[in-house]
mmCIF file of the N, C-alpha and C atoms, coordinates in Angstrom:
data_MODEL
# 
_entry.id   MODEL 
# 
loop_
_atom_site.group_PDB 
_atom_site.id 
_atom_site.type_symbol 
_atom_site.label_atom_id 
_atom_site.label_alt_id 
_atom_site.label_comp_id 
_atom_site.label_asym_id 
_atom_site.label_entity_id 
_atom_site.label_seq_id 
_atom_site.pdbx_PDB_ins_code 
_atom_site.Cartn_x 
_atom_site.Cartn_y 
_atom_site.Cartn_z 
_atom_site.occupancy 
_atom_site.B_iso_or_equiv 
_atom_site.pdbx_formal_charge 
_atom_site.auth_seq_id 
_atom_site.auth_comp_id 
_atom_site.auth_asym_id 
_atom_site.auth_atom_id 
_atom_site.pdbx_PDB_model_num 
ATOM 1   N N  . UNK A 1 1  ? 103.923 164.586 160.853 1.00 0.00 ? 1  UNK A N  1 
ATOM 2   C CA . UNK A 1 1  ? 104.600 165.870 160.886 1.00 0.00 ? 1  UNK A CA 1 
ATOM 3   C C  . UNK A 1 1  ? 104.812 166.379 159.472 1.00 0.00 ? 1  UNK A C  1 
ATOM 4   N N  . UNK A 1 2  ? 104.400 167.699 159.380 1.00 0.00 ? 2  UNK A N  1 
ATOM 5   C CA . UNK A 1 2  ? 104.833 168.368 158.265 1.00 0.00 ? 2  UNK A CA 1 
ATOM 6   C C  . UNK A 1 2  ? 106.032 169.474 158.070 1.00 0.00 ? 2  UNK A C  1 
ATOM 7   N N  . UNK A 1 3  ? 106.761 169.537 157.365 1.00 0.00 ? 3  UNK A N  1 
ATOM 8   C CA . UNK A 1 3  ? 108.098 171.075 157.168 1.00 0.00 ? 3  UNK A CA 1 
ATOM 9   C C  . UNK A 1 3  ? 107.310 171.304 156.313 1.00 0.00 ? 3  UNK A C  1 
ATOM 10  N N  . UNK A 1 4  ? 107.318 172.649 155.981 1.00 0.00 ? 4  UNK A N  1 
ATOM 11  C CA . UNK A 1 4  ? 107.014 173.542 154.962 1.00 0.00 ? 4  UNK A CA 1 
ATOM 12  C C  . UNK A 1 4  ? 108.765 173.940 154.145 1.00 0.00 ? 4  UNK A C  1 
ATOM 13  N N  . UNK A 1 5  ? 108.020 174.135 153.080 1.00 0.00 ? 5  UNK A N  1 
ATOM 14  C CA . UNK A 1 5  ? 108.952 174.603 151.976 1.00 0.00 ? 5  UNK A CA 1 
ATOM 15  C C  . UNK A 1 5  ? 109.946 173.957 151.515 1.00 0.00 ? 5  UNK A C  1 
ATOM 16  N N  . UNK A 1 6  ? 110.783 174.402 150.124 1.00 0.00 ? 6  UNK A N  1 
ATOM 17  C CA . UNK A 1 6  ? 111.562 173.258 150.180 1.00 0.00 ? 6  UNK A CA 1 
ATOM 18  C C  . UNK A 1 6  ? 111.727 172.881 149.096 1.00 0.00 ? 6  UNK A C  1 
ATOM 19  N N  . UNK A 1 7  ? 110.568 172.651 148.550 1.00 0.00 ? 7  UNK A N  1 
ATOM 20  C CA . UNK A 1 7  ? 109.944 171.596 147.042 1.00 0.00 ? 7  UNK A CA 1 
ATOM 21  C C  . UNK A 1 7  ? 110.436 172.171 146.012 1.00 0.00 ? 7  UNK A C  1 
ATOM 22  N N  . UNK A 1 8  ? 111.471 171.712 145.040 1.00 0.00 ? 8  UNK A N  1 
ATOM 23  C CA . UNK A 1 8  ? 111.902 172.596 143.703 1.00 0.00 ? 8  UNK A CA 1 
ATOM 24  C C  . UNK A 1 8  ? 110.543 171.945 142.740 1.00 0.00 ? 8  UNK A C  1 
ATOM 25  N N  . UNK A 1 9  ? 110.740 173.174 141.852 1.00 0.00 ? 9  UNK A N  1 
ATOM 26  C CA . UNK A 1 9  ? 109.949 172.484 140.645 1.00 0.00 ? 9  UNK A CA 1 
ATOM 27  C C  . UNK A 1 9  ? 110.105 171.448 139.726 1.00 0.00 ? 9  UNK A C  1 
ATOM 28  N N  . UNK A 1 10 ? 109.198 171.020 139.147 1.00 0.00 ? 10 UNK A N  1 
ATOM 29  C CA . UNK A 1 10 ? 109.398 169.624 139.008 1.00 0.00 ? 10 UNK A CA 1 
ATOM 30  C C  . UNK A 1 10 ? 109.189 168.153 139.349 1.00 0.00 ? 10 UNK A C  1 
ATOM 31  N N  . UNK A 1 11 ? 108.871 168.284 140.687 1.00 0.00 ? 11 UNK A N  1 
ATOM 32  C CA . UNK A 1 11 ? 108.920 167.693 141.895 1.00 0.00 ? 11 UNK A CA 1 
ATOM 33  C C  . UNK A 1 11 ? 107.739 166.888 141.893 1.00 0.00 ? 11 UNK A C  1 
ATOM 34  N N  . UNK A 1 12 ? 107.339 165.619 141.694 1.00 0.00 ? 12 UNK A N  1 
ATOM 35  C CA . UNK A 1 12 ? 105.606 165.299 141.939 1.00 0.00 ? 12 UNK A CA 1 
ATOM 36  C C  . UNK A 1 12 ? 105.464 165.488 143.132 1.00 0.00 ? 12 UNK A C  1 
ATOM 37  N N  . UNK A 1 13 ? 103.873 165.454 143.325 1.00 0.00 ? 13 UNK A N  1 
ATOM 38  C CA . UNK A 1 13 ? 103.154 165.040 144.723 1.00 0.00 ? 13 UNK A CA 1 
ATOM 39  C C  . UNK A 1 13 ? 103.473 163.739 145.043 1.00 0.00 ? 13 UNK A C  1 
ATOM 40  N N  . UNK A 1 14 ? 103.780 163.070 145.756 1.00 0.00 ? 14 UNK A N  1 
ATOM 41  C CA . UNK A 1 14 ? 103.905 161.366 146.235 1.00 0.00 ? 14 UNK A CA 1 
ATOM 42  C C  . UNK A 1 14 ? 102.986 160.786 146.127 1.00 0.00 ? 14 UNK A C  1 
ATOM 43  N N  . UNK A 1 15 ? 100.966 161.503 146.564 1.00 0.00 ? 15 UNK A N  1 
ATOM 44  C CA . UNK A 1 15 ? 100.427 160.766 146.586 1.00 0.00 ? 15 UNK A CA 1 
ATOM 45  C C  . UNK A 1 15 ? 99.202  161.337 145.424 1.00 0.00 ? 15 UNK A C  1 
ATOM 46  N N  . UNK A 1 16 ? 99.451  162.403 144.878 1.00 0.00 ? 16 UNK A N  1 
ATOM 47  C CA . UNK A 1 16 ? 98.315  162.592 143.644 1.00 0.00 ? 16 UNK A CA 1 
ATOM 48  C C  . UNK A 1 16 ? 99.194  162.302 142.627 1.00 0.00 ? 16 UNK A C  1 
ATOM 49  N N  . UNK A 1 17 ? 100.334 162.716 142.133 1.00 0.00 ? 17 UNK A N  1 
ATOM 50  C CA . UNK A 1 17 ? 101.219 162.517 141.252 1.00 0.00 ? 17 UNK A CA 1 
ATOM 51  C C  . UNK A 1 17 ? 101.368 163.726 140.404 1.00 0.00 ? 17 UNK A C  1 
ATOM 52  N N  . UNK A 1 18 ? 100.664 164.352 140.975 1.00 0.00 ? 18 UNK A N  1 
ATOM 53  C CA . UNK A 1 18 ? 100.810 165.847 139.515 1.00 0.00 ? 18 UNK A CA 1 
ATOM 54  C C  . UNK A 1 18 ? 101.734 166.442 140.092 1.00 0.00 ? 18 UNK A C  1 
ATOM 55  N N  . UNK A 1 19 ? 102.358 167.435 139.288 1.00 0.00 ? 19 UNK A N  1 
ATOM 56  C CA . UNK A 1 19 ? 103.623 168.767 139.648 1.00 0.00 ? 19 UNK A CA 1 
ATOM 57  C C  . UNK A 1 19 ? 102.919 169.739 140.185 1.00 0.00 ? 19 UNK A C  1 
ATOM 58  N N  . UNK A 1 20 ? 103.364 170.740 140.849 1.00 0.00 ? 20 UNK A N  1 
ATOM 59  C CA . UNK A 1 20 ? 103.373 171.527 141.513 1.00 0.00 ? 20 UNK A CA 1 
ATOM 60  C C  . UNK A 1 20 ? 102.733 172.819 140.754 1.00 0.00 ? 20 UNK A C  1 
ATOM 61  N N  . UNK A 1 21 ? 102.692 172.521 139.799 1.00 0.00 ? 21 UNK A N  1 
ATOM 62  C CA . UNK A 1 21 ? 102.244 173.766 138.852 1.00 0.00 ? 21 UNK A CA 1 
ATOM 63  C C  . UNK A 1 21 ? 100.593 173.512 138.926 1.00 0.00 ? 21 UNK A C  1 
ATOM 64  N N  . UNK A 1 22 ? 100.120 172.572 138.937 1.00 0.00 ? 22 UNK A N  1 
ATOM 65  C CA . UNK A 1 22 ? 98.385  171.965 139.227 1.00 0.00 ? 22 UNK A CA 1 
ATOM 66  C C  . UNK A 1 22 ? 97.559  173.150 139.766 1.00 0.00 ? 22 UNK A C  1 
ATOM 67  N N  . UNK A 1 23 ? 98.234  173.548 140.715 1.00 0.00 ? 23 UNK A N  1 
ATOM 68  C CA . UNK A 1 23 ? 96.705  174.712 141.293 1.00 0.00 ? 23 UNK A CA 1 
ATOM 69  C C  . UNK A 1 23 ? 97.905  176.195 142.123 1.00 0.00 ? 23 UNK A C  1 
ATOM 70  N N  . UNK A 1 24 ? 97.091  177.161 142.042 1.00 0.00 ? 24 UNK A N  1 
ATOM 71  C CA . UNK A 1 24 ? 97.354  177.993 142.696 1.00 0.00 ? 24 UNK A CA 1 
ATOM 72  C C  . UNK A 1 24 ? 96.317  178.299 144.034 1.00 0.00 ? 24 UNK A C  1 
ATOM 73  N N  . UNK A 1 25 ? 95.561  177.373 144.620 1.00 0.00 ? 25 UNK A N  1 
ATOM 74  C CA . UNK A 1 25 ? 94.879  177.687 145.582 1.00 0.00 ? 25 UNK A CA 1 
ATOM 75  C C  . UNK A 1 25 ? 95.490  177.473 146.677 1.00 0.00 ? 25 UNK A C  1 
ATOM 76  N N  . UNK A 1 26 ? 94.761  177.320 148.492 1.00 0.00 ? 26 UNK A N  1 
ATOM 77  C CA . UNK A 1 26 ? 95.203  176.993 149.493 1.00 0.00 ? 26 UNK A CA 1 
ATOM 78  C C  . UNK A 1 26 ? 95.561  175.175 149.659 1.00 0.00 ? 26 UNK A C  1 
ATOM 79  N N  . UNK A 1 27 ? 96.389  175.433 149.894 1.00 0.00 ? 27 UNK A N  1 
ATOM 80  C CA . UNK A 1 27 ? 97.033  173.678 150.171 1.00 0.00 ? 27 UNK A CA 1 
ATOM 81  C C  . UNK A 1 27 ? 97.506  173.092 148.736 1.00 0.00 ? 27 UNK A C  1 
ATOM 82  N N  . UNK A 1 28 ? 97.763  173.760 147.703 1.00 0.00 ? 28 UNK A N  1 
ATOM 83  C CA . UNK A 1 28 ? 98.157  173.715 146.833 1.00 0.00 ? 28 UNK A CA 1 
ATOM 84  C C  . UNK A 1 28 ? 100.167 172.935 146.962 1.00 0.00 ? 28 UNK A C  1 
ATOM 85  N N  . UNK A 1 29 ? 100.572 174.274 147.083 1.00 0.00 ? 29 UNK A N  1 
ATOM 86  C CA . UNK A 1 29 ? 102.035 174.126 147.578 1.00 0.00 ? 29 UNK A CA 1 
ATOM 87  C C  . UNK A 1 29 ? 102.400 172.700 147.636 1.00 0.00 ? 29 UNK A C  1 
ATOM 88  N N  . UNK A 1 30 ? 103.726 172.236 146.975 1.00 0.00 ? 30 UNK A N  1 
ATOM 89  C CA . UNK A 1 30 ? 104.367 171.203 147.443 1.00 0.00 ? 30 UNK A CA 1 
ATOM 90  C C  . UNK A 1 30 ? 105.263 171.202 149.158 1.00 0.00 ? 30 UNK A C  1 
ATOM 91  N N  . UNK A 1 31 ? 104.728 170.468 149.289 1.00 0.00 ? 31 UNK A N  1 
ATOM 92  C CA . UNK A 1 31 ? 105.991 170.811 150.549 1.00 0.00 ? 31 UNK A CA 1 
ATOM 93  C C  . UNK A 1 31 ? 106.569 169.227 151.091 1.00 0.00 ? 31 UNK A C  1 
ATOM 94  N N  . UNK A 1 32 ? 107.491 169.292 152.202 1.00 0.00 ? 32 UNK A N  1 
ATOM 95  C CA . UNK A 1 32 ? 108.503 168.582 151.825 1.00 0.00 ? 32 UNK A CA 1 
ATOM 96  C C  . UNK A 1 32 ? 108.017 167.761 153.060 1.00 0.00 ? 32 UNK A C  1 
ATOM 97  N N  . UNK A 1 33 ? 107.822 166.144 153.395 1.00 0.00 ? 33 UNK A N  1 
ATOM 98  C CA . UNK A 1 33 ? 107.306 165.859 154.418 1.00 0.00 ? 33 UNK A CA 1 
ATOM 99  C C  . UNK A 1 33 ? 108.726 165.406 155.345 1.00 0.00 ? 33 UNK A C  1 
ATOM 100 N N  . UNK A 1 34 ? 108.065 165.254 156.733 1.00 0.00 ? 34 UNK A N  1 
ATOM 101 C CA . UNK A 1 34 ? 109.493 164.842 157.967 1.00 0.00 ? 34 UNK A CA 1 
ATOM 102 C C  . UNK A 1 34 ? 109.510 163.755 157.708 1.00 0.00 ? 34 UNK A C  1 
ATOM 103 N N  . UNK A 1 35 ? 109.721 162.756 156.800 1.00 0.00 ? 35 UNK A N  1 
ATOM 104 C CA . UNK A 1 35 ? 109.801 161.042 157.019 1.00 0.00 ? 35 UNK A CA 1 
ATOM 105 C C  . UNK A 1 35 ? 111.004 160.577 156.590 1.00 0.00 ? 35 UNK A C  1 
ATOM 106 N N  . UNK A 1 36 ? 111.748 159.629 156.002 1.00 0.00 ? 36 UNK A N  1 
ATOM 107 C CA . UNK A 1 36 ? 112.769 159.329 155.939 1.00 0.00 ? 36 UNK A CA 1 
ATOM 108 C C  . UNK A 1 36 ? 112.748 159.412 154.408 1.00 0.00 ? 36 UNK A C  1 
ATOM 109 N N  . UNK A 1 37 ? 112.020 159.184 153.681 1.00 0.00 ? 37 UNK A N  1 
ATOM 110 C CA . UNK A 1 37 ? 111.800 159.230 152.079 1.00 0.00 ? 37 UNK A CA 1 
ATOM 111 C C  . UNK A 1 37 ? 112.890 160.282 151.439 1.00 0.00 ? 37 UNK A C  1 
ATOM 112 N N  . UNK A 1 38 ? 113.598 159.880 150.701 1.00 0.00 ? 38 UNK A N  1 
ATOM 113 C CA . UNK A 1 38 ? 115.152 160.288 149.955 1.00 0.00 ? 38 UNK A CA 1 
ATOM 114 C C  . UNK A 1 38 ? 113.681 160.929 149.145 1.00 0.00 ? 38 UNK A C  1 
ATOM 115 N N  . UNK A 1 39 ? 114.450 162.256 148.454 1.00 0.00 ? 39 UNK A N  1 
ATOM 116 C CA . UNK A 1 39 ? 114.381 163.414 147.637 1.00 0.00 ? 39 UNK A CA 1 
ATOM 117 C C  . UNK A 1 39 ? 113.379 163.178 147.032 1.00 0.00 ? 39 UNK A C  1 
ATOM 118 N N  . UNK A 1 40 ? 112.354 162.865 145.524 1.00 0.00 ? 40 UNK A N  1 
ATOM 119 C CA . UNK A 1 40 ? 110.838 163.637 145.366 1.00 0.00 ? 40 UNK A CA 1 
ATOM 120 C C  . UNK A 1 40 ? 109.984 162.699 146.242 1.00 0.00 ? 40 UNK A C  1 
ATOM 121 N N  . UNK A 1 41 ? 110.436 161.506 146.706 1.00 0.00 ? 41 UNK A N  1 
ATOM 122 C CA . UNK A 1 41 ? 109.377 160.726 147.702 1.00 0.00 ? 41 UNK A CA 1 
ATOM 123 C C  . UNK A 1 41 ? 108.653 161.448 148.703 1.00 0.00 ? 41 UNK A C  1 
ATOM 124 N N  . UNK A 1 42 ? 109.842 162.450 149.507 1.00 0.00 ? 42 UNK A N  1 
ATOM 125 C CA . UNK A 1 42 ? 109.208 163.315 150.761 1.00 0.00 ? 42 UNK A CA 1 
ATOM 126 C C  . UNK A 1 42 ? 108.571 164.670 150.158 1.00 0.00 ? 42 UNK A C  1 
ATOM 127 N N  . UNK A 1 43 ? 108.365 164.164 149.014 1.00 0.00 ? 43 UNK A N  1 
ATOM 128 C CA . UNK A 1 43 ? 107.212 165.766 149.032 1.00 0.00 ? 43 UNK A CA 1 
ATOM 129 C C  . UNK A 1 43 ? 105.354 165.764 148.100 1.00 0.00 ? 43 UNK A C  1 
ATOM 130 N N  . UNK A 1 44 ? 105.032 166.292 149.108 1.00 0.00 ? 44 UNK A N  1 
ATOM 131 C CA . UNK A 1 44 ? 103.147 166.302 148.751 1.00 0.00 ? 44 UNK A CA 1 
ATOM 132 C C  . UNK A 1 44 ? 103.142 167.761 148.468 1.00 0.00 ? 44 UNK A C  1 
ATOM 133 N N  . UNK A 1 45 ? 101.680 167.668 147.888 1.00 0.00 ? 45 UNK A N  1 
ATOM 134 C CA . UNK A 1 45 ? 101.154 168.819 148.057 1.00 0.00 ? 45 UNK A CA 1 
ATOM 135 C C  . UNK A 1 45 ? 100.445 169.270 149.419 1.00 0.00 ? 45 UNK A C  1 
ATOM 136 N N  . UNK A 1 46 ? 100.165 169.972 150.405 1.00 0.00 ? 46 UNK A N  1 
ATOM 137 C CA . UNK A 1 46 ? 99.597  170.118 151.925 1.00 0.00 ? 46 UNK A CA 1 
ATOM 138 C C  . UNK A 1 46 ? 98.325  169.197 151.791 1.00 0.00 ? 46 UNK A C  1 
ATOM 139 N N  . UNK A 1 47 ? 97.411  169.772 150.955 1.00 0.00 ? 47 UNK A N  1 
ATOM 140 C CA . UNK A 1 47 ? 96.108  169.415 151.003 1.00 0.00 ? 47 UNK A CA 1 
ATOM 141 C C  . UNK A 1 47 ? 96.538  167.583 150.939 1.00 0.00 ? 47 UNK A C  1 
ATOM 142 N N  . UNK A 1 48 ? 96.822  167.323 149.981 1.00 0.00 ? 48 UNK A N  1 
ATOM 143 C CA . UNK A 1 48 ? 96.797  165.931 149.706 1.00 0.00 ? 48 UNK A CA 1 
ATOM 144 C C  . UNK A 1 48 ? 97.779  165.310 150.803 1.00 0.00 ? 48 UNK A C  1 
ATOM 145 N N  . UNK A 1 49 ? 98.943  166.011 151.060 1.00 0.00 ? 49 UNK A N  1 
ATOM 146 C CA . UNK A 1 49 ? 99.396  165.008 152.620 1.00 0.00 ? 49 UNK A CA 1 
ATOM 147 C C  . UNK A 1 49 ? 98.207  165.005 153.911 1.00 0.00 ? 49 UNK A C  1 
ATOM 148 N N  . UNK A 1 50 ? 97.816  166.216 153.998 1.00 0.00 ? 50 UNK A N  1 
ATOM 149 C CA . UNK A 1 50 ? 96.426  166.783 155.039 1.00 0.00 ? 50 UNK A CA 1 
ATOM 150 C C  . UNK A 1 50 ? 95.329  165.611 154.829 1.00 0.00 ? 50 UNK A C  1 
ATOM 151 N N  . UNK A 1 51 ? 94.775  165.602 153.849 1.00 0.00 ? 51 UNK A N  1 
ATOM 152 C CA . UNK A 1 51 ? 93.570  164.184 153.636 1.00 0.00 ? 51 UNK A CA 1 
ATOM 153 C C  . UNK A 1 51 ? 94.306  162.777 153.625 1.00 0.00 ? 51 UNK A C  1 
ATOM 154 N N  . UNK A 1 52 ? 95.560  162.661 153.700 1.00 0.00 ? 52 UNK A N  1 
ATOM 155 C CA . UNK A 1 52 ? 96.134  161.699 153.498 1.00 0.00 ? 52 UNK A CA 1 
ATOM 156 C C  . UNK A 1 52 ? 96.379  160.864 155.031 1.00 0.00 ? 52 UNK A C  1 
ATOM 157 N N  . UNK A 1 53 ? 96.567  161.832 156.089 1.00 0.00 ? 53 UNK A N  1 
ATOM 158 C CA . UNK A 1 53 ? 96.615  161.728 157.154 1.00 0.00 ? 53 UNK A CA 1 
ATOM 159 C C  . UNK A 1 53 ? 95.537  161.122 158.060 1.00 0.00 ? 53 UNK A C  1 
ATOM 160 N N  . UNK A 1 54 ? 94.316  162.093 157.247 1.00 0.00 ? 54 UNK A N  1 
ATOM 161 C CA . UNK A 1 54 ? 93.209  161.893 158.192 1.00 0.00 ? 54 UNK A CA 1 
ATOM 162 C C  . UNK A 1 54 ? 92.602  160.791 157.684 1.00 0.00 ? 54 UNK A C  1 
ATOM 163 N N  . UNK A 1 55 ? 92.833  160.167 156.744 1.00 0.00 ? 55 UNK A N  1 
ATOM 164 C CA . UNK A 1 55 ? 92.318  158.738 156.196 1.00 0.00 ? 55 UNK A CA 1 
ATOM 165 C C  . UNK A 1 55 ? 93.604  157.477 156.837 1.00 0.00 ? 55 UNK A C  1 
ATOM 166 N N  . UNK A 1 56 ? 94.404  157.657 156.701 1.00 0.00 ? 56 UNK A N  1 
ATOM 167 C CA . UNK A 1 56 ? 95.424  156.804 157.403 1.00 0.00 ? 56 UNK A CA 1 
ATOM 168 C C  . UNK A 1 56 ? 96.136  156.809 158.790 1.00 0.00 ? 56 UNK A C  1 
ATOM 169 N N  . UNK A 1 57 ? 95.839  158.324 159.249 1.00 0.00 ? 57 UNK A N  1 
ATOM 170 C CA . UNK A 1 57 ? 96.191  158.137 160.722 1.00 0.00 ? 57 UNK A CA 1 
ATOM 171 C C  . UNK A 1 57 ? 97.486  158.541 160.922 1.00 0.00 ? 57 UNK A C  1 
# 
């Protein structure tokens, strides 16, 4: 499951590690994931939670 929005700046991706400033394209966006992970843990960028999913299930 994904929430949208959310992500202050600053914030890494969990699983690329860069900030939020990295790209202005689609799936760019940090956003904030539904898991139990306390504050910058629960947040990816879409794309990289999106491929992250479909490789792990």
């Amino acid at each position: 499951d994904l929430e949208a929005g959310g992500a202050s700046h600053g914030v890494a991706c969990r699983i690329c590690h860069l900030s939020p400033e990295g790209g202005d394209g689609p799936g760019s966006e940090v956003i904030r994931l539904a898991c139990c992970c306390k504050e910058e843990l629960g947040h990816a960028h879409r794309q990289c939670a999106e491929a992250w999913f479909r490789i792990k299930g």
